[in-house]
C-alpha angles and dihedrals in degrees: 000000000000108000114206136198116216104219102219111154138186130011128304117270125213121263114348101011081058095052088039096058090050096051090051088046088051088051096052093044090043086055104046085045092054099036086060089243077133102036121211114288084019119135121246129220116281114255095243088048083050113048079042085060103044103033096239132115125293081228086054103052089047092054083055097057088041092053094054094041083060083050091041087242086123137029123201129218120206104239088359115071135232130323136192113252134258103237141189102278104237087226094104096190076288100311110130108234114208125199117217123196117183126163095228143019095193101063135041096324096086101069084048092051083058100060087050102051089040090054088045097049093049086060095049090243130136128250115219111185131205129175117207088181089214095300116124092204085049087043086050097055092037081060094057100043094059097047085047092047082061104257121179096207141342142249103198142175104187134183085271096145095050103043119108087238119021093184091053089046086047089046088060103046089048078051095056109116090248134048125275134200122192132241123200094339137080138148089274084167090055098059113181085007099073109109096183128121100233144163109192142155123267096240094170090054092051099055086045099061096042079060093051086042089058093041093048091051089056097270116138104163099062126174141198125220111183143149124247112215098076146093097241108048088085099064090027090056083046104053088045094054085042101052096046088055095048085045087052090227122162111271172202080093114219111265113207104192134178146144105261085249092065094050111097140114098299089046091053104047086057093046086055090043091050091043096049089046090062093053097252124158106178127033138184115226124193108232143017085251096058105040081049091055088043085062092055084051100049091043092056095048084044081242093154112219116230093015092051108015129016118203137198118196126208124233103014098225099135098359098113092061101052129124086262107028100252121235088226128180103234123210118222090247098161092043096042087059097041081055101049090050090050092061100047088056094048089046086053096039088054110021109212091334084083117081124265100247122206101176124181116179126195123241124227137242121244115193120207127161099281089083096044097223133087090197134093125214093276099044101257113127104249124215095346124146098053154071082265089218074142113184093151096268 
């Protein structure tokens, strides 16, 4: 049998250098455990030999056991030790098992969810699905729940834009005993650095094109209202600045930011006040909740939309179904998940012969009656003849 060391250095830190270290010892346990370096039924190293080795506390390293008994990782024996767990084999009788780890099941996730499961169903594999609801401790257990449940690979969309270190977030999932593919995230800092597997939206190019689409209806001041708190402000923010400025449009445009807590009626009605002051008549809100709460507030200042004021929403959830139905970039959402899919089976079909995929697919443009224009920048109708849910199906 395989012996291995767990390399754990230097004495524990207070706070978050202490939970770090765990997590880092968890991980090193989980993957020993998984990659059959203990063996099921095989005994673990004591706790005392343990914290000796790795330089934690002897209360640590039993918060870590205890952790992987409660996700059958580990079993105890009473005079005996710890031993590693007998698990489900992921043979399946042949039948390829996918975890799939989203932060929510309300909003935008569940189109995506049916391309996956459509994908998966095609290829006679099974769907196991996890919900971190935006919480890294939650997104960390998920984890282990699924490789415990003995899944073959992972479609995940992990906490990627508010962890400390996003590499190092990115280094551990790539060090998880099966292979991952991303969903909606990816290192877009890193550029060429980014070793992740990954299928996203081109956010920047969203925004990009709901920028072409004003300026080609006439509109020259054009403003941004987001919220903060998300993933995607950051390309979305991006695509917007880049596409004024190819455009050649005045700027700086005004920029109207907030958390998605702050924005409400009262918030709104400053971010239209503020907008307006600075002469702008079309504006880009991320997302449908926004832009819908931008129409209360332009039908409470008798700022007409689309006369006074076009607007383009982001994401195209609920925008159909607005007050004014809302012009709204749409994100490929089904096709994003039938993709990803694609690409895990292909990674477990081939192993590292198969090519590492960083896929990124523009959304489309569906234009309803808050832009005031059924025609693209280059005079084709875009997104007409439909309900316009959009989703890329």
């Amino acid at each position: 049998m395989r012996t291995r060391r767990v390399r754990m250095t230097g004495r524990e830190t207070p706070a978050s250098g202490r939970e770090l270290k765990f997590r880092a010892l968890m991980a090193e346990l989980r993957r020993g455990i998984l990659d059959g370096t203990w063996p099921p039924g095989s005994k673990l190293p004591t706790e005392r030999a343990l914290a000796t080795e790795t330089g934690l506390s002897v209360t640590t390293v039993r918060r870590a056991y205890e952790d992987l008994v409660a996700l059958g990782l580990v079993e105890r024996r009473q005079g005996a030790g710890s031993f590693a767990a007998h698990r489900p084999e992921r043979d399946g009788g042949g039948q390829r098992i996918v975890g799939v780890l989203v932060p929510d099941t309300a909003f935008y996730y569940p189109r995506v969810l049916q391309g996956i499961e459509k994908e998966l169903a095609a290829a006679g594999a099974r769907l196991v699905l996890a919900c971190s609801h935006y919480d890294p401790d939650e997104e960390d257990a998920a984890v282990e729940r699924l490789l415990s449940a003995g899944v073959h690979g992972l479609l995940l969309v992990p906490s990627l834009h508010t962890a400390t270190d996003p590499g190092r977030r990115a280094e551990e999932l790539l060090a998880l005993p099966v292979p991952a593919v991303l969903v909606e995230r990816r290192l877009a800092a890193y550029g060429p650095g980014d070793p992740t597997e990954h299928v996203c939206t081109d956010h920047e190019g969203g925004a990009y094109d709901a920028v072409r689409h004003l300026r080609a209806l006439g509109h020259e001041r054009l403003g941004l209202v987001v919220r903060t708190d998300a993933p995607t402000t950051a390309p979305i923010e991006s695509g917007f600045a880049r596409a004024v400025g190819d455009l050649g449009l005045p700027g700086p445009p005004p920029y109207e930011r907030d958390v998605m807590a702050r924005w409400d009626p009262d918030r709104a009605d400053r971010a239209l006040a503020a907008l307006r002051d600075a002469g702008v008549t079309a504006a880009l809100c991320f997302g449908d909740r926004e832009a819908a709460l931008m129409l209360g507030a332009a039908r409470r200042a008798g700022v007409r939309v689309p006369g006074d004021l076009a607007l383009i929403s982001y994401d195209n959830e609920f925008a159909d179904v607005a007050e004014t139905p809302l012009t709204a970039v749409s994100p490929p959402k089904y096709a994003l998940g039938r993709l990803a899919a694609q690409i895990l089976l292909k990674r477990l079909a081939e192993g590292e012969a198969a090519p590492l995929h960083q896929v990124q697919l523009r959304p489309r443009l569906v234009v309803r009656a808050s832009c005031g224009g059924g025609r693209g920048a280059g005079g084709a109708p875009r997104g007409q003849g439909g309900s316009g849910r959009g989703g890329g199906a």
